[in-house]
VOPAGU-2260 file (C-alpha; in pm, 1 decimal, decimal comma):
REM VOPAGU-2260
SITE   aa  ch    i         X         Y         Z
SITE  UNK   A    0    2791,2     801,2    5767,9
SITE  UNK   A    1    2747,8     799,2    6160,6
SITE  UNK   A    2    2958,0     738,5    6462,5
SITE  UNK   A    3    2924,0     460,4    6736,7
SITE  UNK   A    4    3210,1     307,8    6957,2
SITE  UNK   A    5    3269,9       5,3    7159,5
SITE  UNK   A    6    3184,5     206,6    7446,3
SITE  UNK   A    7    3333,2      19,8    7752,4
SITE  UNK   A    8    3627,3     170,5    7666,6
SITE  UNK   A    9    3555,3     565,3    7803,0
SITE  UNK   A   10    3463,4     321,1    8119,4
SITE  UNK   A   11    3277,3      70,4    8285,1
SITE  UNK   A   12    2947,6     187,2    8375,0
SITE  UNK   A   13    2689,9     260,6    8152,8
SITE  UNK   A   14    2653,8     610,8    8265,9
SITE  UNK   A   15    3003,4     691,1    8177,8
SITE  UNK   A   16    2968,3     553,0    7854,8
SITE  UNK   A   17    2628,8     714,3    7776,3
SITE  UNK   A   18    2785,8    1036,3    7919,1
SITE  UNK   A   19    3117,9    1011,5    7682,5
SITE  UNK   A   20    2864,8     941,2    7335,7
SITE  UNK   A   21    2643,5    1233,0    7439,8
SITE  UNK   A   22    2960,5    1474,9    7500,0
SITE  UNK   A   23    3088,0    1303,2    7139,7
SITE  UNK   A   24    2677,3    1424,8    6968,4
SITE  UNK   A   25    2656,9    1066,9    6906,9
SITE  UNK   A   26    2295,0     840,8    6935,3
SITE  UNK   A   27    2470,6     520,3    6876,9
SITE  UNK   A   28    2720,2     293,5    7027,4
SITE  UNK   A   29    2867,6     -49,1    7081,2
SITE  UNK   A   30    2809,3    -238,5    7365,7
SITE  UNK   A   31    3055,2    -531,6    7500,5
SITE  UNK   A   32    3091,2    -503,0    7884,4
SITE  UNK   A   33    2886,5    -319,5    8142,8
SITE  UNK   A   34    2999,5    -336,3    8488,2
SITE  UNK   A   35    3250,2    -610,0    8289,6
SITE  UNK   A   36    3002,5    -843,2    8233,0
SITE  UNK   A   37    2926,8    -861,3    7871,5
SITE  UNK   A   38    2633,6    -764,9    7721,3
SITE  UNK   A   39    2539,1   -1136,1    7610,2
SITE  UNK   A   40    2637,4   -1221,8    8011,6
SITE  UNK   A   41    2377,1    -992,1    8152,3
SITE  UNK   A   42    2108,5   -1147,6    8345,6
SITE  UNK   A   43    1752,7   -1041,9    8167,9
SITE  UNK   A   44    1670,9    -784,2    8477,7
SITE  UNK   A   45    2004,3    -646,5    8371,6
SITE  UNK   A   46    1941,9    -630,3    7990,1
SITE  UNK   A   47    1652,8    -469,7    8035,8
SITE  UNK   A   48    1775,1    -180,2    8243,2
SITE  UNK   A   49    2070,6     -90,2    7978,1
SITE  UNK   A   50    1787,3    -127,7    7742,4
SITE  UNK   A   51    1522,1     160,7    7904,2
SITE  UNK   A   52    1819,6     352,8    8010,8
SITE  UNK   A   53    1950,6     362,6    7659,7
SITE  UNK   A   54    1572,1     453,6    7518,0
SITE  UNK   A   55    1527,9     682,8    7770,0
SITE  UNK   A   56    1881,1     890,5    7680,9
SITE  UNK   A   57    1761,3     887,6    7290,3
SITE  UNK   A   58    2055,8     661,1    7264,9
SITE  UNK   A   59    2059,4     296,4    7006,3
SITE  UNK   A   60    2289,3      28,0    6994,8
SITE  UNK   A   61    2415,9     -55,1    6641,2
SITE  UNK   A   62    2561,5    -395,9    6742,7
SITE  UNK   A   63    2691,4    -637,6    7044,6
SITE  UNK   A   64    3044,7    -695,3    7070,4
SITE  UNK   A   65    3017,1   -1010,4    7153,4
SITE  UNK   A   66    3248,7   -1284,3    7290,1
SITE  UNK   A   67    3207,8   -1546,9    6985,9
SITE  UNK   A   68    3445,6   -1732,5    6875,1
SITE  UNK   A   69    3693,6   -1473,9    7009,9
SITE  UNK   A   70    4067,6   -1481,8    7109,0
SITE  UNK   A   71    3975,8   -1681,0    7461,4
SITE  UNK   A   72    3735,1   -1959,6    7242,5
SITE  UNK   A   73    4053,0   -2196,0    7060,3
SITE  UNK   A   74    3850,0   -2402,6    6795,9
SITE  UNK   A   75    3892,1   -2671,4    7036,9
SITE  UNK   A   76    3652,7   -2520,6    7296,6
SITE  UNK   A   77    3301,6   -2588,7    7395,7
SITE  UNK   A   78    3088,4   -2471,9    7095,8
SITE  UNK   A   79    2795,3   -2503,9    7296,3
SITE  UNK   A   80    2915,6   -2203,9    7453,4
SITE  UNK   A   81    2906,1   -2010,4    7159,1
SITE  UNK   A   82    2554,1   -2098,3    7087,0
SITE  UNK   A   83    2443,4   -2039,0    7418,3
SITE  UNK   A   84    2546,4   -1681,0    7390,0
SITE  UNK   A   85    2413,7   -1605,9    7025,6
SITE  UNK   A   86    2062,2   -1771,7    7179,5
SITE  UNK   A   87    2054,2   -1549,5    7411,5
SITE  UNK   A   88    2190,6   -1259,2    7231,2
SITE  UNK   A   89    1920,3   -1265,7    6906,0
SITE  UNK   A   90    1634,2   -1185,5    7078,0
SITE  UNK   A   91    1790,4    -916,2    7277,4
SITE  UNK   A   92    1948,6    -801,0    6963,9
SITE  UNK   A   93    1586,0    -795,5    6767,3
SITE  UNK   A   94    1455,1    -558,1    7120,4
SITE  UNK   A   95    1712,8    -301,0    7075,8
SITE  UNK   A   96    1727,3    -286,1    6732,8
SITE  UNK   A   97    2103,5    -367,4    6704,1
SITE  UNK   A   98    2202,6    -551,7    6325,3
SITE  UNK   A   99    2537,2    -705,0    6391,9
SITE  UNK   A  100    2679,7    -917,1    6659,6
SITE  UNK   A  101    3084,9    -864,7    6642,1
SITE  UNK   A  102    3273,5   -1233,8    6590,1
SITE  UNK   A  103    3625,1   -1359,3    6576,9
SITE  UNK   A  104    3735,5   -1738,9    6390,4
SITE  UNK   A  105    3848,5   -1957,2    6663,1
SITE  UNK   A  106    4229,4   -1968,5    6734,6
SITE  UNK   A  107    4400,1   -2253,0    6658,1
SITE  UNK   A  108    4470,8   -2524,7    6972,6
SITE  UNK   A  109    4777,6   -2433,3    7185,4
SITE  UNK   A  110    4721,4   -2782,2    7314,8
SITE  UNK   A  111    4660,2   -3000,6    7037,4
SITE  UNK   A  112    4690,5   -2775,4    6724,3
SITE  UNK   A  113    4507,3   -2892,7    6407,6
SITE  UNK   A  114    4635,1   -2898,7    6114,6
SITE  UNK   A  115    4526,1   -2570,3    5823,5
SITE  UNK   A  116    4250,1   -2786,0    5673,2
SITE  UNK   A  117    4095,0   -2953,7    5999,5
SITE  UNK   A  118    4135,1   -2588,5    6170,6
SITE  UNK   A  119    3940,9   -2432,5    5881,9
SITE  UNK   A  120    3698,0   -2739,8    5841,4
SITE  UNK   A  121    3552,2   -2696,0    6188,4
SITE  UNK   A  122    3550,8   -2302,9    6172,2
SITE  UNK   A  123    3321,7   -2304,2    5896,0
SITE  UNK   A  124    3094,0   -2592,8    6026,6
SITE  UNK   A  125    3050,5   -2394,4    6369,6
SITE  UNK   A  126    3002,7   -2057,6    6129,4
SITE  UNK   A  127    2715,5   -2302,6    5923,0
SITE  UNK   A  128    2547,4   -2295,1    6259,0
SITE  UNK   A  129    2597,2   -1987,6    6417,7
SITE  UNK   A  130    2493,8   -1827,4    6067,4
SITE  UNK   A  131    2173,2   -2010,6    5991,7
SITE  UNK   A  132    2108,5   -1909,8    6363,9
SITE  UNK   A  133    2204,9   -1517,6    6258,8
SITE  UNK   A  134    1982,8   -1507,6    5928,4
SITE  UNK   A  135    1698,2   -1694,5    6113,7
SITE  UNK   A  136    1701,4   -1410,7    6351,2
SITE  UNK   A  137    1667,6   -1117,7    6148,1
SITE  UNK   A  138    2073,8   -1003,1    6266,7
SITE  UNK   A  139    2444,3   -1051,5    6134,5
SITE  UNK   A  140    2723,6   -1173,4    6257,6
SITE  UNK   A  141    3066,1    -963,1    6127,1
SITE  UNK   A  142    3366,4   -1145,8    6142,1
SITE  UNK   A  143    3624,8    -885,5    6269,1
SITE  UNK   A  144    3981,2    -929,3    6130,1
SITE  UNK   A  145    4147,5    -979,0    6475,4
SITE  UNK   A  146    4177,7   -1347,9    6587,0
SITE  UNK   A  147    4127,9   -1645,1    6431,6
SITE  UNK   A  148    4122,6   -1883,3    6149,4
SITE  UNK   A  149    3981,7   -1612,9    5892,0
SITE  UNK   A  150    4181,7   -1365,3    6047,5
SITE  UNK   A  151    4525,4   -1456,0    5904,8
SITE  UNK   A  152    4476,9   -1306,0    5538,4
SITE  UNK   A  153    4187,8   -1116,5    5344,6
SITE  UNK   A  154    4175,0   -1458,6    5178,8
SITE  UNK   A  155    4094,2   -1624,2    5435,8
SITE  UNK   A  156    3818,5   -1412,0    5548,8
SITE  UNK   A  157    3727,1   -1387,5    5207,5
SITE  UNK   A  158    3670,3   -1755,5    5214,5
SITE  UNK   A  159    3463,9   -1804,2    5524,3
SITE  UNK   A  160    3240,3   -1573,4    5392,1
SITE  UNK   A  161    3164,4   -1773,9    5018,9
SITE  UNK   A  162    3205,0   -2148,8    5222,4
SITE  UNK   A  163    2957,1   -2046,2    5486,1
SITE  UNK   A  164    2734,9   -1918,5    5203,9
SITE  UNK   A  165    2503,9   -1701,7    5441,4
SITE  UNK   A  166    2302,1   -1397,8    5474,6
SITE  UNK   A  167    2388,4   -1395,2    5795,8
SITE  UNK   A  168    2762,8   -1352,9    5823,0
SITE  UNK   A  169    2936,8   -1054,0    5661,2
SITE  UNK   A  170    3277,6    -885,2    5811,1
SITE  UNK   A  171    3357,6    -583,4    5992,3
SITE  UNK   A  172    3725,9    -403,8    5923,1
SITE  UNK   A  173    3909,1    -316,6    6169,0
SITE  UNK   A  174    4207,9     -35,6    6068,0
SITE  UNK   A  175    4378,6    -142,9    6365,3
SITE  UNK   A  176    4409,7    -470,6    6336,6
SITE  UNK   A  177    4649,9    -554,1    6053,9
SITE  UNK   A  178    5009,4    -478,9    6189,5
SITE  UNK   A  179    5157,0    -730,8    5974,8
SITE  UNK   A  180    4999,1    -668,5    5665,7
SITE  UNK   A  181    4886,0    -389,3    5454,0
SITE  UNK   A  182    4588,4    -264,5    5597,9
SITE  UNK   A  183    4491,8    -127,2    5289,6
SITE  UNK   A  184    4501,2    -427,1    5027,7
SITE  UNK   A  185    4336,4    -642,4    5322,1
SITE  UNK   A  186    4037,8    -330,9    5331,0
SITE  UNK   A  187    4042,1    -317,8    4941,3
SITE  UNK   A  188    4017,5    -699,9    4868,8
SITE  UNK   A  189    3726,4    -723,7    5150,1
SITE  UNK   A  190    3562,9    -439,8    5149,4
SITE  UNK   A  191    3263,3    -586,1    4904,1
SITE  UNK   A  192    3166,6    -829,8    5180,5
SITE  UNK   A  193    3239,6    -542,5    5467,1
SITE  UNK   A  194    2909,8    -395,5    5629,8
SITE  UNK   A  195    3089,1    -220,3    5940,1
SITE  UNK   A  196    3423,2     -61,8    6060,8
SITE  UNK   A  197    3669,5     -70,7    6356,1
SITE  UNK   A  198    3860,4     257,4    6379,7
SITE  UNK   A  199    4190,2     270,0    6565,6
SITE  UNK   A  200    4514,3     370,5    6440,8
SITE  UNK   A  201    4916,8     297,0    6544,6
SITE  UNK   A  202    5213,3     460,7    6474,6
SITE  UNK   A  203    5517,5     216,8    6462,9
SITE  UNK   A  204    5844,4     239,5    6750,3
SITE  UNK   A  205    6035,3     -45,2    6654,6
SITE  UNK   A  206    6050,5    -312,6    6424,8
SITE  UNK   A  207    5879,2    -531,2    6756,0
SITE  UNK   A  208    5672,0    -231,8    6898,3
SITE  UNK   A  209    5327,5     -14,2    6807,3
SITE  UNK   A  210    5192,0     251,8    7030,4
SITE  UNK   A  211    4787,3     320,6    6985,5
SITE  UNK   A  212    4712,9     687,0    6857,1
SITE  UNK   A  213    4436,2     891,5    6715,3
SITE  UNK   A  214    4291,1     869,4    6406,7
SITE  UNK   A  215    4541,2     922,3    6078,0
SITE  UNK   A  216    4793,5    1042,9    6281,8
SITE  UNK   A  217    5002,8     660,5    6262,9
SITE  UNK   A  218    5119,0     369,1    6057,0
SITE  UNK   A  219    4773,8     174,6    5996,1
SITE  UNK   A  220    4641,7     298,8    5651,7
SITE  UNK   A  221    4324,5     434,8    5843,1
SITE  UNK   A  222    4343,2     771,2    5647,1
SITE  UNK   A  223    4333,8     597,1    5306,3
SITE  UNK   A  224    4064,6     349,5    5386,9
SITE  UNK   A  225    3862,6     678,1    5537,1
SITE  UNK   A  226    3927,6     835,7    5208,7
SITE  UNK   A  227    3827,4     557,4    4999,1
SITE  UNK   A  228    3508,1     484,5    5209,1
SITE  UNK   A  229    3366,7     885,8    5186,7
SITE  UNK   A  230    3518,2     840,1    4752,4
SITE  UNK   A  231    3237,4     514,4    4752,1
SITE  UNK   A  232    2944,7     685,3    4941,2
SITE  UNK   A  233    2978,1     466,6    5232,4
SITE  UNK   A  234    2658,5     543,5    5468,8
SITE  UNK   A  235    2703,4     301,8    5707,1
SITE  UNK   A  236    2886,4     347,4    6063,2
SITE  UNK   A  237    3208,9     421,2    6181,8
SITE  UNK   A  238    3293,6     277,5    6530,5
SITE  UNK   A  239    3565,3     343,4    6768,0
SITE  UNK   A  240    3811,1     116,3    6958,4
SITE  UNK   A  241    4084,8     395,3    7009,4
SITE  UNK   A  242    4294,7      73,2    7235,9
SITE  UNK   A  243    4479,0     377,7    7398,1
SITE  UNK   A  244    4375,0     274,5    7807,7
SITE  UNK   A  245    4163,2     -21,1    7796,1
SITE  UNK   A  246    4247,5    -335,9    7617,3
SITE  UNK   A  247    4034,8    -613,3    7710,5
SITE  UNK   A  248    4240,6    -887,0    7529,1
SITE  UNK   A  249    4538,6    -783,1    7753,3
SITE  UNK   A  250    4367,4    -777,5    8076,2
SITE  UNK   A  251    4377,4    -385,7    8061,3
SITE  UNK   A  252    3991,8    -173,2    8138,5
SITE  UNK   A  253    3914,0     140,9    8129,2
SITE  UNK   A  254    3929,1     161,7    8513,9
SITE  UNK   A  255    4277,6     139,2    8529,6
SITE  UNK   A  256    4275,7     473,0    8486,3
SITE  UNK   A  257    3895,8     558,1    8483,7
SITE  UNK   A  258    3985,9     954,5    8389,1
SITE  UNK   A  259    4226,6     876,2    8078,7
SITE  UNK   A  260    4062,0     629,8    7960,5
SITE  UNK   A  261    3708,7     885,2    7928,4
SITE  UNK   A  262    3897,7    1162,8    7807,3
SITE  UNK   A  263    4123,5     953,9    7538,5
SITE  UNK   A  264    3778,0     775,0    7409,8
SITE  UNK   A  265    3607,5    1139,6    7365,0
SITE  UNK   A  266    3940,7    1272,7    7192,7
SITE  UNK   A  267    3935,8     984,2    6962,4
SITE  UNK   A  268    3598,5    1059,3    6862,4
SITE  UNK   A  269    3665,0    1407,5    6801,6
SITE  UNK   A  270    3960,2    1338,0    6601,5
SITE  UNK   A  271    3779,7    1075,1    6359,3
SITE  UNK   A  272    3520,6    1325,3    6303,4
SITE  UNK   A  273    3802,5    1603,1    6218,6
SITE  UNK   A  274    3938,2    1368,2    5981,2
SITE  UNK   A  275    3674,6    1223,6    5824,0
SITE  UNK   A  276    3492,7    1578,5    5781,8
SITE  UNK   A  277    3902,2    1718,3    5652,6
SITE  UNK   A  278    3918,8    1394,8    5413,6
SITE  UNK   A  279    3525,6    1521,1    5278,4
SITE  UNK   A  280    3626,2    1864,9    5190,4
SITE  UNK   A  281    3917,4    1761,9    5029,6
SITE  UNK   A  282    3699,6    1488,2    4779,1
SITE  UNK   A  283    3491,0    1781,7    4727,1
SITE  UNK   A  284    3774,5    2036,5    4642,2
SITE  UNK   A  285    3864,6    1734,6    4382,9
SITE  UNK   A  286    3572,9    1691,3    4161,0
């Protein structure tokens, strides 16, 4: 098991977050905005700075987070778009060495809405595409359980995966993410077709309210899928996306409060490493 994170969050330039991974011991992380342009936006010049500066710092990406199909793409929108970015994103992706390229399911129309079987119809004909395009380039996509068609239950995502039929799309599990369901049953009941993790936790105020936090210290089942994952042998990554400064859905970067943000990222690290390493000892005390 290793660490990565979705690194714009301890800040905006690439030094800061090569600076908050190195601080953390880590070699890997998650790229989705430099300088707020995402890393499928970069120009080529620009790609291939991040990508000697990265080499050059001992320092590998596991993944883009990318902007597909994602909570700003309704299933209405320009798939073109979407293509455009994966085209450009494979070949960078096959460069750095990265495997997965982070997806979301298209939100329904707040325009013209479709209807549940025309909504999921055209999600998995786009994912048909996008897919073949994935496996064709040697990367995966993982659909993260955050926005979405395939977002809305485990079986949904469940059955995005076995429609699309693909080597090249998986999912990646957010412990965040599933404030209205039980995290846990939606980990258990995916977790055969789940190659990567999300790790950010809440505790919740109010019936109407959450508040971000570290790692098994809220409401969001992380501890038990932790627990579950070191129980199976899991050997894959863990990556952060503590949501405690910058929140890029909302509008919110790290820069709003550039010294917060840093410090809360490398806390969050440290604490998922306490817990995972508490959460080992304790299997071992066990068998």
């Amino acid at each position: 098991m290793y660490y990565a994170g979705i690194s714009d969050e301890a800040g905006q330039s690439l030094e800061r977050q090569i600076r908050a991974h190195r601080e953390l011991g880590w070699t890997h992380l998650e790229p989705r905005n430099i300088d707020g342009t995402c890393i499928t936006d970069l120009t080529d010049e620009q790609f291939d700075h991040v990508l000697q500066t990265l080499s050059d710092e001992g320092m590998q990406m596991v993944g883009f987070a990318s902007q597909l199909a994602n909570w700003a793409r309704p299933v209405d929108s320009d798939f073109e778009v979407d293509v455009a970015e994966l085209t450009r994103a494979i070949p960078r992706m096959q460069r750095a060495g990265a495997k997965f390229i982070r997806c979301m399911s298209y939100p329904n129309s707040k325009t013209t809405p479709l209807d549940e079987t025309a909504w999921r119809d055209e999600v998995v004909r786009r994912f048909r595409i996008l897919a073949k395009m994935a496996a064709d380039g040697g990367v995966t996509l993982v659909h993260e359980n955050c926005h979405g068609w395939a977002c809305r239950s485990p079986q949904h995502s469940l059955e995005l995966v076995e429609r699309v039929d693909s080597p090249g799309l998986r999912l990646v599990f957010d412990t965040g993410n599933t404030r209205n369901q039980d995290s846990y049953a939606y980990y258990e009941a995916t977790r055969e077709l789940t190659v990567h993790y999300h790790i950010k936790d809440w505790k919740r105020i109010d019936k109407d309210t959450v508040e971000e936090c570290f790692p098994g210290e809220g409401d969001s089942g992380t501890e038990r899928v932790l627990a579950d994952l070191i129980r199976r042998g899991y050997d894959g990554c863990l990556s952060i996306e503590p949501h405690m400064v910058a929140v890029i859905h909302l509008g919110r970067s790290a820069d709003e409060d550039p010294e917060l943000a840093y410090q809360l990222y490398v806390d969050h690290g440290r604490k998922l490493m306490q817990l995972v390493e508490e959460l080992r000892q304790g299997s071992s005390a066990t068998v």
